[in-house]
C-alpha positions in Angstrom: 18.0 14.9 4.1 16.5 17.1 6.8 15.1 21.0 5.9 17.8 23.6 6.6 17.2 27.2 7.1 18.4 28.2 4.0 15.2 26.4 2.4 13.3 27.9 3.9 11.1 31.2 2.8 11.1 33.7 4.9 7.5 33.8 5.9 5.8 37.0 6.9 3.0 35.6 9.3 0.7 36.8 13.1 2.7 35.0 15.6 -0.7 35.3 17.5 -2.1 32.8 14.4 0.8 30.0 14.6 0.6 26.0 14.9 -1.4 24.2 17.0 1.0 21.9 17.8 0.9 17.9 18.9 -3.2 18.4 19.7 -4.4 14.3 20.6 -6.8 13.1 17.7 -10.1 13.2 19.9 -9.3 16.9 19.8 -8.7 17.1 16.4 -11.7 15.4 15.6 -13.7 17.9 17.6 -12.6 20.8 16.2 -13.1 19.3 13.0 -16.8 19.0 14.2 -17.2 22.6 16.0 -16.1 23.8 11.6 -19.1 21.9 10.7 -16.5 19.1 9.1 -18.0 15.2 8.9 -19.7 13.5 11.8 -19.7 11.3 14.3 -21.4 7.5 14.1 -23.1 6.4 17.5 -19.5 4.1 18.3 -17.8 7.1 18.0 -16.2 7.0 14.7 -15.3 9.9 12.5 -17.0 9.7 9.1 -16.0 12.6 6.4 -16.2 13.2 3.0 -12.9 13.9 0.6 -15.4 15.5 -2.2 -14.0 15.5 -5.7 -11.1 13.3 -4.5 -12.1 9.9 -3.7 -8.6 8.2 -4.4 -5.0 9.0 -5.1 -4.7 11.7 -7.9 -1.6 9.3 -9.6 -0.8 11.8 -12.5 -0.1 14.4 -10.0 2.7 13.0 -8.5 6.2 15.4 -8.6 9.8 14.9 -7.9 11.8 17.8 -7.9 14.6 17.4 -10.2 17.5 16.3 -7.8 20.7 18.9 -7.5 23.4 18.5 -9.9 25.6 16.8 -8.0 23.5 15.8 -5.3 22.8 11.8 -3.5 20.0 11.3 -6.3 21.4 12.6 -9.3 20.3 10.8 -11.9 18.5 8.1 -10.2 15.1 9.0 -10.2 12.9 7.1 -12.4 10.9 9.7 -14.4 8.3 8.4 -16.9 4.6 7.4 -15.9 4.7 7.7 -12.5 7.0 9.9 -11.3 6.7 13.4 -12.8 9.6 16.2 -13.1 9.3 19.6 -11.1 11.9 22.0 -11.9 13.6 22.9 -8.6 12.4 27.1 -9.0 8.9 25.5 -10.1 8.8 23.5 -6.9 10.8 26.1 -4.6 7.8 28.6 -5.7 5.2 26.7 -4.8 6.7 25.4 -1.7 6.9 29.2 -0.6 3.2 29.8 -1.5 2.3 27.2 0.3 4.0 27.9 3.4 3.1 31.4 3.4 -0.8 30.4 3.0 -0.2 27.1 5.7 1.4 29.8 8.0 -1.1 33.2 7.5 -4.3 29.9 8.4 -5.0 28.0 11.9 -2.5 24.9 11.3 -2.1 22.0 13.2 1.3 20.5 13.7 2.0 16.9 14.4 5.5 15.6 15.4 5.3 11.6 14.2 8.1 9.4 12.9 8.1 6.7 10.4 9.8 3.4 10.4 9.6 1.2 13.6 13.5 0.2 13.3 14.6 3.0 15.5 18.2 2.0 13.2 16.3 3.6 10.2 13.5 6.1 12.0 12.8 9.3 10.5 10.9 12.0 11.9 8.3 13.8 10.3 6.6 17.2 11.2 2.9 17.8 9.5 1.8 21.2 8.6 -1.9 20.5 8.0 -4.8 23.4 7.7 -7.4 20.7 8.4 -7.8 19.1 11.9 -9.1 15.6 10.5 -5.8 15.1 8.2 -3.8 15.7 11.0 -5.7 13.2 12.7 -5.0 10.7 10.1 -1.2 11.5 10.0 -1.2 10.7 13.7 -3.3 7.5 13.1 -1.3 6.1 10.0 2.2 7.4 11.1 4.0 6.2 14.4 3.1 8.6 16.9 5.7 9.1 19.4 5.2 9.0 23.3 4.8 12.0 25.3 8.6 12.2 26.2 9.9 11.7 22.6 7.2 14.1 21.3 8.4 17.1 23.7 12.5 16.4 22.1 11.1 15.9 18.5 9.5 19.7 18.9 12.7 20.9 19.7 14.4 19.7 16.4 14.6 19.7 12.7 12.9 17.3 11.1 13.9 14.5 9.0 10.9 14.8 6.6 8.2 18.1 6.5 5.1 18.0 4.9 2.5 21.2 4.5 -0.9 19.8 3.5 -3.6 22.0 2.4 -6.4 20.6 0.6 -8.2 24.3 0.0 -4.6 25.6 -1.7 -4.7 25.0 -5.5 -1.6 24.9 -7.9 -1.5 27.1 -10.8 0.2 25.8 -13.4 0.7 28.7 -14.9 3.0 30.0 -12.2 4.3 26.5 -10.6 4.3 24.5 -14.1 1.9 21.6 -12.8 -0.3 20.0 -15.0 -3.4 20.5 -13.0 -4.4 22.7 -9.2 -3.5 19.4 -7.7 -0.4 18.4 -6.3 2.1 16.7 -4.7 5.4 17.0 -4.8 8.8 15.8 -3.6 11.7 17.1 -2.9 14.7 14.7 -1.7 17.3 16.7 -1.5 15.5 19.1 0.8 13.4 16.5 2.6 10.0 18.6 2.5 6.8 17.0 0.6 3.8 19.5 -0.4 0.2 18.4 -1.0 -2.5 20.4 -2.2 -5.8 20.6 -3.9 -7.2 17.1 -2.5 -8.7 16.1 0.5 -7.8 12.1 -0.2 -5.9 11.8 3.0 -4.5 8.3 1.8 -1.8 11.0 -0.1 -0.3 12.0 2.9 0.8 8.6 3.8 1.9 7.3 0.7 4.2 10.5 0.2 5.8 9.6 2.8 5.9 5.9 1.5 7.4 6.9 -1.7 9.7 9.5 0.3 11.0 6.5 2.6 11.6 4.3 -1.0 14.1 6.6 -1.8 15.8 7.0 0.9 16.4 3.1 2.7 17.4 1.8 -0.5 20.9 3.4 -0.2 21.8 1.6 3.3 21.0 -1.4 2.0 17.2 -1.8 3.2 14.4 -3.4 1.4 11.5 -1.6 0.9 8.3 -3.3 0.4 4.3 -2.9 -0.3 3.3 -5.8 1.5 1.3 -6.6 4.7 3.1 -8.9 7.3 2.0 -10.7 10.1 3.9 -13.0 13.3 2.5 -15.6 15.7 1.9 -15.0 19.0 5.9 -15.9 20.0 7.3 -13.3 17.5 9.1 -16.0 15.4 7.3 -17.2 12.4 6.9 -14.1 10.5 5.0 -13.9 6.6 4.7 -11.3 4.5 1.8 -10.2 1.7 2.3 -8.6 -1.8 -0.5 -8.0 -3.5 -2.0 -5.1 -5.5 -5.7 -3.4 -4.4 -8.6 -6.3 -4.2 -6.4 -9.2 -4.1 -6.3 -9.7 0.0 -3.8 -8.1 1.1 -5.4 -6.5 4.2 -8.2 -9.0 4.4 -5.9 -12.0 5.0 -3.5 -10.3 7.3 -6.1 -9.7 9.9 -5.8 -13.1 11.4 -6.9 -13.6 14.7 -4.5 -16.2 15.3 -1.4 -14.2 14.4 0.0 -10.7 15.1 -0.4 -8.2 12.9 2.8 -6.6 12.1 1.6 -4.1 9.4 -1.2 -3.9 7.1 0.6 -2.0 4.1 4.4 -0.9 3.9 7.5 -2.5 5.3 10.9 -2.5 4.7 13.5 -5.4 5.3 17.0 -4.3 7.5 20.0 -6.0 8.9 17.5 -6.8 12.0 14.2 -8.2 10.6 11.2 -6.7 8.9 9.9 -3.5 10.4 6.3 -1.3 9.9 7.2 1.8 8.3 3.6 3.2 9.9 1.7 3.1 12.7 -1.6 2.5 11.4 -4.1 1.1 9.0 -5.5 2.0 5.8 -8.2 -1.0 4.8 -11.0 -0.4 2.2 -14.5 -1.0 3.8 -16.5 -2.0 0.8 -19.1 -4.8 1.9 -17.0 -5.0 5.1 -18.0 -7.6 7.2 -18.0 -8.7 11.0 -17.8 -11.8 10.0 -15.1 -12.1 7.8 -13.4 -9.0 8.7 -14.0 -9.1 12.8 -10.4 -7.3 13.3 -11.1 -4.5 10.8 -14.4 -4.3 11.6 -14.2 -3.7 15.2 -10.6 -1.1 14.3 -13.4 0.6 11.9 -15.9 1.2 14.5 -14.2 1.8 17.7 -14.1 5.8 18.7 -11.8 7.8 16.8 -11.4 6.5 14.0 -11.9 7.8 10.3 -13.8 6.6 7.9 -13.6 8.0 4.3 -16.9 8.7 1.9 -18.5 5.6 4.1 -22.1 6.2 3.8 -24.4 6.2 7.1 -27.8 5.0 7.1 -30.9 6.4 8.7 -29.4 5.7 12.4 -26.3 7.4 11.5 -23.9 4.4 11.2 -22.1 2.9 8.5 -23.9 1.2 5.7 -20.9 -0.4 4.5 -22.8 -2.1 1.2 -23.3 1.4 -0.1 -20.9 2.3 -2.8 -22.8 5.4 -4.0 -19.8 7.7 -3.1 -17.3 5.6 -4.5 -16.0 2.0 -4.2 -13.1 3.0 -2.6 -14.4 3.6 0.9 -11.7 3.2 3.5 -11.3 3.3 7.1 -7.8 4.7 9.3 -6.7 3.7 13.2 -4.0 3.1 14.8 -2.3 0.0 15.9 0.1 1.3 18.1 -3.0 0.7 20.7 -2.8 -3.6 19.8 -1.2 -5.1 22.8 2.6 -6.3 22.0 2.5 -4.3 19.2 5.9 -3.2 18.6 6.3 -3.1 14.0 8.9 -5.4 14.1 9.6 -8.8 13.0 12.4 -11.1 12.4 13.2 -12.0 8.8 10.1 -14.2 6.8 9.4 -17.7 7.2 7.0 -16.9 4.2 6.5 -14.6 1.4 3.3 -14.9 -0.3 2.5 -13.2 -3.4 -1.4 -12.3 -4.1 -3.1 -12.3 -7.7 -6.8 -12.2 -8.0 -6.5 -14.1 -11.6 -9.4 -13.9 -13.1 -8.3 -15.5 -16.4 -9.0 -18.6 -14.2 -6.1 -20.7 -15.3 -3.5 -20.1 -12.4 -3.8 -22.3 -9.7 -5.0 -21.4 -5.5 -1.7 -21.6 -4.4 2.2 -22.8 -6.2 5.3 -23.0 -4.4 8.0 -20.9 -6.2 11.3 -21.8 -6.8 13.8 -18.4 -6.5 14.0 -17.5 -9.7 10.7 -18.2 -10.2 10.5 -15.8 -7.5 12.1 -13.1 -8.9 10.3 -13.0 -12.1 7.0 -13.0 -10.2 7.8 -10.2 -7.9 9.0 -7.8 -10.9 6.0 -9.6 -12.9 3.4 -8.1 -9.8 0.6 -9.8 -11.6 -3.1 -9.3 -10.9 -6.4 -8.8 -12.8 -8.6 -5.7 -13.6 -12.3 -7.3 -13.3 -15.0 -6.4 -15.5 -17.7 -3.5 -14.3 -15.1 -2.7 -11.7 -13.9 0.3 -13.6 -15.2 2.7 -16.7 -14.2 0.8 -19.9 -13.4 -2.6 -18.8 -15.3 -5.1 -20.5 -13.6 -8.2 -19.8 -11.1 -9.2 -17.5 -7.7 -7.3 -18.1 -4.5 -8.2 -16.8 -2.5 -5.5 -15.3 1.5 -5.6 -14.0 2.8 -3.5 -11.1 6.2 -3.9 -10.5 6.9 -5.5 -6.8 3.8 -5.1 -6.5 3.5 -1.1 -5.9 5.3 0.4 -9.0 3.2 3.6 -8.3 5.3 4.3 -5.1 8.9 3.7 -6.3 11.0 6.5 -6.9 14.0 5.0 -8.4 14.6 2.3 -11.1 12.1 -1.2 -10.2 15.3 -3.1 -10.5 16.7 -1.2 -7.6 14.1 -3.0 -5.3 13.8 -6.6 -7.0 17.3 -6.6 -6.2 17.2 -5.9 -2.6 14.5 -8.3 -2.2 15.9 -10.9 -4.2 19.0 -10.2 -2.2 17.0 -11.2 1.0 15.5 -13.9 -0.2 18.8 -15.5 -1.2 20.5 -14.8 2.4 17.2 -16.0 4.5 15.8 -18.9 2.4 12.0 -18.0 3.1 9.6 -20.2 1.2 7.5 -17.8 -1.4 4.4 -18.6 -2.5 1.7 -17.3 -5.4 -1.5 -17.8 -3.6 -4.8 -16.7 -6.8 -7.5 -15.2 -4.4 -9.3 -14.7 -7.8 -11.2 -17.5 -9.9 -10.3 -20.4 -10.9 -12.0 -22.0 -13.7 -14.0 -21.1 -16.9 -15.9 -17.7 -14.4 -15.3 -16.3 -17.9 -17.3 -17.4 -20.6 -20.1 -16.9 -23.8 -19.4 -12.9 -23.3 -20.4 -12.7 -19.6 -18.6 -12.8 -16.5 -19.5 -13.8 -13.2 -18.0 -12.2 -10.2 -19.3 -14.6 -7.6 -17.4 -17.4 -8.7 -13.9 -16.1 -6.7 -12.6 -18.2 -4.2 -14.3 -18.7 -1.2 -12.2 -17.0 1.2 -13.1 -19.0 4.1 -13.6 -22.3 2.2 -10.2 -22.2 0.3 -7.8 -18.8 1.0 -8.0 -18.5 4.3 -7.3 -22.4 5.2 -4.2 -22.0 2.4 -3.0 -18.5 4.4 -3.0 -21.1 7.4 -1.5 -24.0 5.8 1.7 -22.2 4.4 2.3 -20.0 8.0 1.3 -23.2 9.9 4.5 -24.9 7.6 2.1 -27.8 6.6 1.8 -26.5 2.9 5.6 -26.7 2.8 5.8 -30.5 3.4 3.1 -31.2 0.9 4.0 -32.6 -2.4 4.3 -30.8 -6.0 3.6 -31.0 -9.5 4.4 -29.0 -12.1 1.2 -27.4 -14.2 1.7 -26.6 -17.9 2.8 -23.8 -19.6 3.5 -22.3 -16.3 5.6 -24.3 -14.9 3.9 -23.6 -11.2 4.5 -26.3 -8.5 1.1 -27.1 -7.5 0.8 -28.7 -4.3 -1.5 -32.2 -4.3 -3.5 -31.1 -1.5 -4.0 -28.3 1.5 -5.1 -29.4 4.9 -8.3 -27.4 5.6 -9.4 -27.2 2.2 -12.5 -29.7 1.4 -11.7 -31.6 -1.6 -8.7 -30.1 -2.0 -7.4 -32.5 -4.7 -10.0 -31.2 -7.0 -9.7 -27.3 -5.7 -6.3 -27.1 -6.1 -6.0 -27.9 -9.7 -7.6 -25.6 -12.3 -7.7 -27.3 -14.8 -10.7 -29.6 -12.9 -12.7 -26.0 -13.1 -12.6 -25.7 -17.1 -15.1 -28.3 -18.7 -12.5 -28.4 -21.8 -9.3 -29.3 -21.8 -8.5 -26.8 -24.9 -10.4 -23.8 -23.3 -8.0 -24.8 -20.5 -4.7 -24.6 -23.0 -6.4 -21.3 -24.7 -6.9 -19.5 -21.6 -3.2 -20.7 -20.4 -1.5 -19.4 -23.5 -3.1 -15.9 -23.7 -2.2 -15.3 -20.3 1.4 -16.6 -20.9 1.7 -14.1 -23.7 0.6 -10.9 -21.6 3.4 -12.1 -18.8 6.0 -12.0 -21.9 4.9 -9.2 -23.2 4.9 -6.9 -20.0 8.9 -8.7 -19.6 9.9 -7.9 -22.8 8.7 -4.3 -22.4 10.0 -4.0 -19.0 13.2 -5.8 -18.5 15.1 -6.9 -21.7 17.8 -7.2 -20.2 17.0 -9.6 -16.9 19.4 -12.8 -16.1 18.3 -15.6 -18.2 17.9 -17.7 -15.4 15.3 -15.2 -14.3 13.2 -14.7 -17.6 13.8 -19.2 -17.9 11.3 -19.3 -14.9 8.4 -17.2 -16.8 5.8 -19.0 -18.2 7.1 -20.8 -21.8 4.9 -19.2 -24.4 
């Protein structure tokens, strides 16, 4: 639901201050330069740093409580991830905000979201700081010159007011902390302050869209997808952070469709952005050559990326923080248009490092279904403060931190889809597989090899060899493994964990413990799911 006047503070502002409105992001950029804000790399990049905030502040995420008897009345899922604002708490700060956005030099940026022009919304930026409304206009679908000039002239669909230098106070606005950011969908407005993280800007709007296709029917998805060079054979990735998801949909041999959120319509799969948002730890021209050349072609930003003593990017260097990430644009691919006809493939990514699951298994649908609400993957040791050994960790569809209703609501709409277009869905472990866990230790450089044995499995399945290959089931699981993967040396050995594990009942061991954690994060989450679905688990 668009802003209407009546939302609206009455701001007492100097007209002679006012928006900057629709500047091109070369000009952001400079001005962002001429305040003495990040720098420039010899290609021409943008490098900045977000300072305190080098990631998403998760805990400091608001919905405003929805009107009484308004469209999302009691169907916003409050717990963990989505906090309550009272709607005075939130219309209080929204006002401060806005008076402070408007009394500043602000730069405003007309961009839509959602490539399916069926389901496009437009958003209008208010951002105090040139760079983020650079990255708004790199991540988000920026309109052409024509469309720009009508979108200035109307209301938008979705408003944002981003200040990273305006803090919260909760004793006036009720928030836990000076940072925010808050949504309201009955009003269609989103605020953001107290960090300079720009990847908040563009998950707002993520979660924002999550609530809002979901009612005409629309699937909304955290996945990457990709085409071939026809438009035809289209796959899509789920996976949570460090299992792939970006990595393998930068193929040069296919189109890239999106890199990060789609949804599902009556006419295909369609970006919901306009951009890309990769990490660049260790990024490398070798096995990254699409996001490597994206990363340091002019204009572009790159977040907390170190330089080295020649000014460029010393992409090793995690000093800053591991999550060092680059955002551009690819609007500017040629034939790049976000949209897709429904999925050949759906390919769900775990980076198990309990090493028992196998490269890649063939799902049936139900096996499917529990999967995809399972959103399975593995916190690795040393990777974050406290984490001894690997740790499995669940994420609902694979993105449970940007769904504003009830999970459900979204398993069902995919599970729908899946049922009317018959794609073939994968599990594909970009993680270990084998005994990289053992005597107390663990050894990161056992993962796959991602050239060796992901990347010719990505290829096998979109190719449609994988899916003529035969199966066997592997215990416990219940997986259909397939008996070998073109491309893949050896594959009869690779294939099959259990060739990794030099005993059989370290094998079992590691295959039950892991079983158990799936059942226990069902049994906490969904009790109630069709037995056919909960059958298709692993048997404990």
């Amino acid at each position: 639901m668009a802003i209407t006047e009546q939302d609206v503070p009455d701001f007492e502002h100097d007209d002679t201050v006012g928006p900057r409105v629709d500047l091109p992001v070369e000009e952001l950029l400079d001005i962002s330069l001429e305040q003495h804000i990040g720098q420039r790399t010899p290609e021409g990049a943008f490098v900045v740093s977000t300072g305190e905030h080098t990631g998403r502040s998760a805990k400091d995420k608001y919905i405003v409580e929805p009107l009484p008897h308004g469209v999302f009345s009691g169907k916003i899922d409050y717990g963990e991830v989505n906090n309550p604002l009272r709607r005075g708490d939130y219309k209080k700060l929204f006002g401060d905000v806005g008076q402070y956005v408007f009394e500043k030099e602000t730069f405003e940026q007309n961009l839509e979201t959602g490539a399916d022009p069926d389901y496009r919304q437009h958003v209008r930026l208010f951002a105090t700081s040139p760079w983020h409304a650079a990255f708004a206009s790199h991540l988000l679908i920026e309109p052409s010159g024509e469309r720009k000039q009508e979108l200035q002239r109307h209301q938008p669909d979705i408003t944002i007011y981003h200040t990273p230098e305006f803090f919260a106070d909760p004793a006036i606005h009720h928030t836990k902390g000076k940072t925010a950011i808050a949504l309201d969908f009955d009003t269609g407005t989103i605020v953001i302050v107290g960090t300079s993280y720009a990847g908040e800007i563009k998950k707002a709007v993520f979660t924002y869209m999550q609530g809002e296709l979901p009612a005409a029917g629309v699937a909304t998805m955290h996945c990457a997808a990709t085409t071939d060079e026809h438009g035809e054979n289209t796959a899509l990735y789920f996976g949570l952070s460090g299992t792939g998801k970006t990595t393998l949909s930068q193929d040069p041999g296919r189109k890239l469709v999106g890199d990060d959120e789609h949804a599902w319509g009556d006419r295909g799969v369609f970006n919901l952005e306009g951009g890309c948002y990769p990490k660049v730890i260790n990024l490398s021209a070798v096995h990254e050559p699409e996001i490597y050349k994206a990363t340091n072609r002019p204009g572009s930003i790159l977040e907390n990326v170190v330089l080295d003593k020649h000014g460029r990017p010393d992409f090793g260097n995690a000093s800053r923080t591991e999550n060092t990430r680059s955002a551009f644009s690819i609007q500017e691919q040629e034939g790049w248009t976000g949209m897709a006809p429904p999925p050949k493939n759906i390919i769900f990514l775990t980076a198990d490092a309990s090493g028992v699951l196998p490269p890649v298994a063939r799902l049936t649908p139900e096996q499917a279904m529990y999967y995809l609400l399972s959103g399975y993957t593995s916190k690795v040791a040393g990777t974050e403060k406290g984490v001894t050994e690997p740790e499995p960790t669940f994420s609902t569809c694979f993105g449970a931190a940007f769904l504003p209703l009830k999970p459900q609501v979204y398993a069902d709409l995919i599970g729908e889809k899946i049922r009317q277009h018959e794609p073939n869905v994968w599990l594909v472990n970009t993680g270990w597989s084998g005994e990289a866990y053992k005597n107390g230790s663990f050894d990161p450089k056992q993962r796959m090899s991602l050239s060796g044995v992901t990347r010719p499995i990505i290829r096998a399945i979109t190719s449609g060899e994988l899916s003529r290959v035969p199966t066997i089931p592997i215990p416990v699981f219940g997986l259909y493994m397939p008996i070998f993967c073109p491309g893949v040396v050896n594959s009869s050995f690779v294939l099959n964990p259990r060739s990794s594990w030099s005993k059989q009942r370290a094998y079992e061991e590691g295959s039950h413990q892991l079983a158990r954690k799936f059942a226990e994060n069902f049994a906490k989450k969904f009790a109630d799911v069709a037995a056919n679905i909960l059958q298709a688990g692993p048997q404990v």
